[in-house]
N, CA, C and O atoms as a Maestro MAE file, in Angstrom:
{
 s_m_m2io_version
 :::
 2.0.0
}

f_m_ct {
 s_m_title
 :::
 protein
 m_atom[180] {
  # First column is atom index #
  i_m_mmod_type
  r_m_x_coord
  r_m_y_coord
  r_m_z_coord
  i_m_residue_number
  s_m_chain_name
  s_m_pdb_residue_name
  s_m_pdb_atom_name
  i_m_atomic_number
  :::
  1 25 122.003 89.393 78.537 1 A "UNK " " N  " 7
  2 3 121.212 90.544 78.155 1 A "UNK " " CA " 6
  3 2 121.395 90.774 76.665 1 A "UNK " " C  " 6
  4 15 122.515 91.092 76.266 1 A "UNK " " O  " 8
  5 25 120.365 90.636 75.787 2 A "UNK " " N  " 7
  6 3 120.502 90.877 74.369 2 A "UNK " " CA " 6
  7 2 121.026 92.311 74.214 2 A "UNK " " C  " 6
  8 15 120.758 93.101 75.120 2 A "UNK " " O  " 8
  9 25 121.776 92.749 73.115 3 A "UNK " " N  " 7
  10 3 121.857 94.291 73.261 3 A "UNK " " CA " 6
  11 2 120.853 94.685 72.319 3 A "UNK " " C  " 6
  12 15 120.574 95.879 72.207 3 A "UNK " " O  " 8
  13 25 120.328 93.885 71.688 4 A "UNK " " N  " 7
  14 3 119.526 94.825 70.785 4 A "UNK " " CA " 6
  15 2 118.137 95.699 71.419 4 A "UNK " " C  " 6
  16 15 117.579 96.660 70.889 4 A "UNK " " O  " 8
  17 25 117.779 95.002 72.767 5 A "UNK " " N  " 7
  18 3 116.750 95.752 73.217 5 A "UNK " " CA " 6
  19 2 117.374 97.012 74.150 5 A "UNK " " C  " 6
  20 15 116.865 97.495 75.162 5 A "UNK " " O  " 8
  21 25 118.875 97.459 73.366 6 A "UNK " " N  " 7
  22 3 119.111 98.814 74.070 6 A "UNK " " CA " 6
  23 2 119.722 99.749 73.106 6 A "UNK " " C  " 6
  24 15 119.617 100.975 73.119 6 A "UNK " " O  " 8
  25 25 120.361 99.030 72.283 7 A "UNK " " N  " 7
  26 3 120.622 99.676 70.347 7 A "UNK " " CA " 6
  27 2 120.307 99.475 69.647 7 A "UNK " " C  " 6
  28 15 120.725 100.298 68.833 7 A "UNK " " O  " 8
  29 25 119.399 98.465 68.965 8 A "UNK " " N  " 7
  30 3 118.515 98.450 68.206 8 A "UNK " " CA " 6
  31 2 117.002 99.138 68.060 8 A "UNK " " C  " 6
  32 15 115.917 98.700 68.440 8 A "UNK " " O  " 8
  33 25 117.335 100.382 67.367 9 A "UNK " " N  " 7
  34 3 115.996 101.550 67.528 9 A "UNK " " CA " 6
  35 2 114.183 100.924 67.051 9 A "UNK " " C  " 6
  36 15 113.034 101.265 67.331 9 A "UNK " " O  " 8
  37 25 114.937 99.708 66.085 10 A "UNK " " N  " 7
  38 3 113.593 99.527 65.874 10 A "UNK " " CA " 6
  39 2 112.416 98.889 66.567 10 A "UNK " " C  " 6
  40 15 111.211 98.798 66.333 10 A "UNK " " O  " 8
  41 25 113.464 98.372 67.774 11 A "UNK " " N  " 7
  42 3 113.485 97.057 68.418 11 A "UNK " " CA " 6
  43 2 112.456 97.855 70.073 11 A "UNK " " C  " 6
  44 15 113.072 97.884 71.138 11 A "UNK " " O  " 8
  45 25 111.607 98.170 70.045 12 A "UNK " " N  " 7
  46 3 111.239 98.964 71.591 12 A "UNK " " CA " 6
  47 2 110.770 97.683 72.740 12 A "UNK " " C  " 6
  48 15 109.788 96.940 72.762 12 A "UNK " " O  " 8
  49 25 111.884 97.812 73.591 13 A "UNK " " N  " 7
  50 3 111.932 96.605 75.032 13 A "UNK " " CA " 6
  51 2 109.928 97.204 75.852 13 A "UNK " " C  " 6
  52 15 109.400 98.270 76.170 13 A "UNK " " O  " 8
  53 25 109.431 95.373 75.835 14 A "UNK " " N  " 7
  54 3 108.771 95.600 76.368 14 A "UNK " " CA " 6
  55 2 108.560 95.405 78.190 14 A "UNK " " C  " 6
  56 15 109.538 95.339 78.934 14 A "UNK " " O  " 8
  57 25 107.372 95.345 78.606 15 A "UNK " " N  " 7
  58 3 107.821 94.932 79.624 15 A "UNK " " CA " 6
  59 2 108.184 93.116 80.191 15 A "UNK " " C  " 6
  60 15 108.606 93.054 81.346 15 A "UNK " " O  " 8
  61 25 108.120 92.541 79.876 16 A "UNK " " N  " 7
  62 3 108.361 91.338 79.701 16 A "UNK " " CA " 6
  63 2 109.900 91.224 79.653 16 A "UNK " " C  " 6
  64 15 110.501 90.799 80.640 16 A "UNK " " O  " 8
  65 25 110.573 91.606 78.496 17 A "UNK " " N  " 7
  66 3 112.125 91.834 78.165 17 A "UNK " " CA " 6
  67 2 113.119 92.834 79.168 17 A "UNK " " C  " 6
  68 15 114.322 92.780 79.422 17 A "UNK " " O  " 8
  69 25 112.065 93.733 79.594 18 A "UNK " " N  " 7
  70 3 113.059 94.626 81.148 18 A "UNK " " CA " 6
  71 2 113.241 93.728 81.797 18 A "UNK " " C  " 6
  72 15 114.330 93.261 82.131 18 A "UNK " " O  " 8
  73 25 111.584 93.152 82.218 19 A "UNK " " N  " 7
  74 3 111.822 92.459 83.692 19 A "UNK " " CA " 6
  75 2 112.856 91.367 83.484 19 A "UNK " " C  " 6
  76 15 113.592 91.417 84.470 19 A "UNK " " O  " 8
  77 25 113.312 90.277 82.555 20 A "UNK " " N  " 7
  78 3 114.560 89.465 82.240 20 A "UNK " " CA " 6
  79 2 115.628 90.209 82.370 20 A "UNK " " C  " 6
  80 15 116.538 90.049 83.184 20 A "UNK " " O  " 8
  81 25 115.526 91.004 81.592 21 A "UNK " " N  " 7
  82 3 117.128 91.382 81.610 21 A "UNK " " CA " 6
  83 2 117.596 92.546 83.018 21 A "UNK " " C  " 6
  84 15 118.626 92.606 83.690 21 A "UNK " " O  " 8
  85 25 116.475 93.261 83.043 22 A "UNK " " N  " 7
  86 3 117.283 94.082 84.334 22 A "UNK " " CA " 6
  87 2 116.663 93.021 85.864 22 A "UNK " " C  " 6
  88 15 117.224 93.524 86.837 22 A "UNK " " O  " 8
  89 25 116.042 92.193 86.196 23 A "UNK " " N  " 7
  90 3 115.797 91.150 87.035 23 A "UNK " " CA " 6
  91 2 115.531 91.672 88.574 23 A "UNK " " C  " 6
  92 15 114.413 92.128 88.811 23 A "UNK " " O  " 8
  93 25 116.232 91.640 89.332 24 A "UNK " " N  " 7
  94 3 116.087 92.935 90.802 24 A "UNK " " CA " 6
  95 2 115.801 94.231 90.731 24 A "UNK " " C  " 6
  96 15 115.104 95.038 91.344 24 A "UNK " " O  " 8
  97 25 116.499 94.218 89.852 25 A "UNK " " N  " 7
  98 3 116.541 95.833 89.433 25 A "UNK " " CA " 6
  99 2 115.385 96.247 88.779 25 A "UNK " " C  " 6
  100 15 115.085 97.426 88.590 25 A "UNK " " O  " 8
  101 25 114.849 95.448 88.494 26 A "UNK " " N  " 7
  102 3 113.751 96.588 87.559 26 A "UNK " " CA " 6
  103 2 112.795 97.019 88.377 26 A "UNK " " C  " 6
  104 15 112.213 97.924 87.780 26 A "UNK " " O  " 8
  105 25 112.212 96.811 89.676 27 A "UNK " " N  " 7
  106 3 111.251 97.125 91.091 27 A "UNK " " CA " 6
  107 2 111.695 98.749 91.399 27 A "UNK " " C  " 6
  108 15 110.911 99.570 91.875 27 A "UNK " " O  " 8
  109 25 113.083 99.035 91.038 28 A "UNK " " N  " 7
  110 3 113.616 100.067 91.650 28 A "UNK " " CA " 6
  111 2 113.330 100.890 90.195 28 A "UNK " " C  " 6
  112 15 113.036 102.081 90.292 28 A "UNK " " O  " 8
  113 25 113.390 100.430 89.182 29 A "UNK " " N  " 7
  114 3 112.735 101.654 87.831 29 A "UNK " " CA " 6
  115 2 111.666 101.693 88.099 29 A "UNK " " C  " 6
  116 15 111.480 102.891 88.311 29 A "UNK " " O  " 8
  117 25 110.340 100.960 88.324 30 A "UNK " " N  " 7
  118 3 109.468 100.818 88.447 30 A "UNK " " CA " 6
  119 2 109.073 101.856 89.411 30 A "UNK " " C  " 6
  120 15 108.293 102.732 89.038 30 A "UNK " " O  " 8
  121 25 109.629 101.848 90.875 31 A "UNK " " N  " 7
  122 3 109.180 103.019 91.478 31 A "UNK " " CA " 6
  123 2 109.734 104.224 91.181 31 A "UNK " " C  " 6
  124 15 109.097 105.191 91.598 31 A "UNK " " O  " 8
  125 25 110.681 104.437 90.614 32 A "UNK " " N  " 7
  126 3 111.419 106.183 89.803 32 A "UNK " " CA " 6
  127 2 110.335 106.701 88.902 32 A "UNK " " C  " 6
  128 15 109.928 107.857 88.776 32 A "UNK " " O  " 8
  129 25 109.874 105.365 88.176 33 A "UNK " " N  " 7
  130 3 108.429 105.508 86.791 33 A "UNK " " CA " 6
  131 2 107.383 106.122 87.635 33 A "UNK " " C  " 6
  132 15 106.728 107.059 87.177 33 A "UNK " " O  " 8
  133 25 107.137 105.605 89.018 34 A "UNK " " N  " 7
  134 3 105.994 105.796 89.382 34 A "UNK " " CA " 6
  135 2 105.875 107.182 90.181 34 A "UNK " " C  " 6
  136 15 104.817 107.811 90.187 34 A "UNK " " O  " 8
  137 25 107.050 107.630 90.871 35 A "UNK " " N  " 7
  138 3 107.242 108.772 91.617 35 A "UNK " " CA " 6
  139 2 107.181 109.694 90.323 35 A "UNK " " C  " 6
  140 15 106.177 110.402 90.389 35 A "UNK " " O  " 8
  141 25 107.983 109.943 89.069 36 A "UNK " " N  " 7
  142 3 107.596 110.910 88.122 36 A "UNK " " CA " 6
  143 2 106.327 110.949 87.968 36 A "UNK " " C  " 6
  144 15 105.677 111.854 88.492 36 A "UNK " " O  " 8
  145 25 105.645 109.822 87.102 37 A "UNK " " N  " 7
  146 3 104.127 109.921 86.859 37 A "UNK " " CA " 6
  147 2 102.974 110.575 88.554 37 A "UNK " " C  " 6
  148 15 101.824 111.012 88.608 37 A "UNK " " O  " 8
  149 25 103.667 110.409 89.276 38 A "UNK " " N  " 7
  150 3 103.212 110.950 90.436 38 A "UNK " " CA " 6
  151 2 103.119 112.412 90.655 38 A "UNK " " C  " 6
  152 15 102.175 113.089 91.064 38 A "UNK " " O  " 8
  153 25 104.692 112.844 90.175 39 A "UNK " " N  " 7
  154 3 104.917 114.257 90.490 39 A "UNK " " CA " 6
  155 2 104.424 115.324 89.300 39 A "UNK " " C  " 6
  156 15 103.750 116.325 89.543 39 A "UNK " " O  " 8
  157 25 104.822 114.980 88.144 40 A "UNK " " N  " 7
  158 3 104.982 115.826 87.134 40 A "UNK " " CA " 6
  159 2 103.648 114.585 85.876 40 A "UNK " " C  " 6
  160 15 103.689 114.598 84.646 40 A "UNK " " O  " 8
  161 25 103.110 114.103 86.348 41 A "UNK " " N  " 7
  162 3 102.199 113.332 85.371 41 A "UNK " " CA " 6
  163 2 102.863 112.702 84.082 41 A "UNK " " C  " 6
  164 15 104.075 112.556 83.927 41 A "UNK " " O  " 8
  165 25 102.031 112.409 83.326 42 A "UNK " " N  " 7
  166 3 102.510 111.405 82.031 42 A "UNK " " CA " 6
  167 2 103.168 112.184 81.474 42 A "UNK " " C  " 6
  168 15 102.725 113.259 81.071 42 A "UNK " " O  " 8
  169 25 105.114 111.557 81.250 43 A "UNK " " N  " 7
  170 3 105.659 112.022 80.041 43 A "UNK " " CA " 6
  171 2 106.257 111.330 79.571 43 A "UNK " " C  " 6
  172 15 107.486 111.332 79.646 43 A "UNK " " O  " 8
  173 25 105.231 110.099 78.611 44 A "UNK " " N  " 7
  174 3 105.657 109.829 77.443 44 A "UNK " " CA " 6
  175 2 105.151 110.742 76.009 44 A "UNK " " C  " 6
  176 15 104.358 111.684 76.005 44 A "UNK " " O  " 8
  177 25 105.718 110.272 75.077 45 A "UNK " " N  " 7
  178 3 105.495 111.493 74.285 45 A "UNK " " CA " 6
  179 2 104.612 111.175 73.019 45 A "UNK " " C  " 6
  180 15 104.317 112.073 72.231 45 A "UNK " " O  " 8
  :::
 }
 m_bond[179] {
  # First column is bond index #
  i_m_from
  i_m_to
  i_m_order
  :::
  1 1 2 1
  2 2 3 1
  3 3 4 2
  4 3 5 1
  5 5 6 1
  6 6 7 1
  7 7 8 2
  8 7 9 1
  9 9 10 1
  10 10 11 1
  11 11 12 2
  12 11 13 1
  13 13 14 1
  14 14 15 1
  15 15 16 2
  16 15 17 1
  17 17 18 1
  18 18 19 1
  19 19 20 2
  20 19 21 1
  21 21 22 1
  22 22 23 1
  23 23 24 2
  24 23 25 1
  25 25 26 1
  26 26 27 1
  27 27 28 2
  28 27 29 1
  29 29 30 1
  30 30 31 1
  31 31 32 2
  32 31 33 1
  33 33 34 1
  34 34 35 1
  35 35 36 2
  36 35 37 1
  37 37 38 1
  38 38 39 1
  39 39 40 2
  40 39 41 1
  41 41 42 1
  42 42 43 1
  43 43 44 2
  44 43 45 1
  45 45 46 1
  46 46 47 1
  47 47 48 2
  48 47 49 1
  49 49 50 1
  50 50 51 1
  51 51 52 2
  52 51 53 1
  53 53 54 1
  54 54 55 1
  55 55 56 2
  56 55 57 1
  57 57 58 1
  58 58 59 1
  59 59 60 2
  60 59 61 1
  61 61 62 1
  62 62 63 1
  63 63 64 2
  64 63 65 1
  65 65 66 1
  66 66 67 1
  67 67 68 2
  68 67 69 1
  69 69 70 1
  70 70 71 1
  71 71 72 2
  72 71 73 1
  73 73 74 1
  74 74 75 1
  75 75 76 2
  76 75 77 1
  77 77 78 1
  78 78 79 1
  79 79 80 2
  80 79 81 1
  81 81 82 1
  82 82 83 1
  83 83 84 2
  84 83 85 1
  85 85 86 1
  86 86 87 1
  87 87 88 2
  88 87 89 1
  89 89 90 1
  90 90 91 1
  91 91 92 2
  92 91 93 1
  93 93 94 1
  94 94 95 1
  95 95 96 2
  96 95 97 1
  97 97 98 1
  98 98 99 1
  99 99 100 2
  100 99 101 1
  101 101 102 1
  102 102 103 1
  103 103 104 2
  104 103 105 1
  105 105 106 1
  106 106 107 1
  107 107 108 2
  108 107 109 1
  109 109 110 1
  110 110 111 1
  111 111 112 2
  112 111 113 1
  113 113 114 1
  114 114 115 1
  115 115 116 2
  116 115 117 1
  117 117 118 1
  118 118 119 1
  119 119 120 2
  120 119 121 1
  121 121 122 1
  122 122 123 1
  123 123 124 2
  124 123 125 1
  125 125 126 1
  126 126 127 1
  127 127 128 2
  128 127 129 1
  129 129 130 1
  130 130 131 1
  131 131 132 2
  132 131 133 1
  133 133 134 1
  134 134 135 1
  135 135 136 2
  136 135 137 1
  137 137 138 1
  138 138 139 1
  139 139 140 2
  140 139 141 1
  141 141 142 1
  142 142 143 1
  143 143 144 2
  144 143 145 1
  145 145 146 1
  146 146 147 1
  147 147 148 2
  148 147 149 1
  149 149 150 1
  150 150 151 1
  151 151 152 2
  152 151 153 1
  153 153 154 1
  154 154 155 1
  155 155 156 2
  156 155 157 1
  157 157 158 1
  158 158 159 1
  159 159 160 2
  160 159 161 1
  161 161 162 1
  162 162 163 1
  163 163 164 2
  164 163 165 1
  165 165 166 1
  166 166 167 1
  167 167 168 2
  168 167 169 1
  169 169 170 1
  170 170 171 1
  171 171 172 2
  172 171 173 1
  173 173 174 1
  174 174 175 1
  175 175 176 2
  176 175 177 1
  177 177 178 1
  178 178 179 1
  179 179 180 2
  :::
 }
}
């Protein structure tokens, strides 16, 4: 897992670089992303 796509500010992880590095795991952000945007709508900023 590179660290820069988690301390490096300039550096914003796309989706391509989650799905590598968090691998199983990222299905389970994916639905947390989707239940917010569900409940409380878009909050990116």
């Amino acid at each position: 897992m590179s660290a820069s796509i988690y301390i490096e500010k300039l550096i914003v992880p796309n989706d391509k670089m989650l799905t590598y590095d968090l691998a199983e795991t990222k299905s389970y952000f994916d639905k947390i992303a989707e239940f917010i945007g569900n409940e409380y709508g878009d909050c990116k900023p």
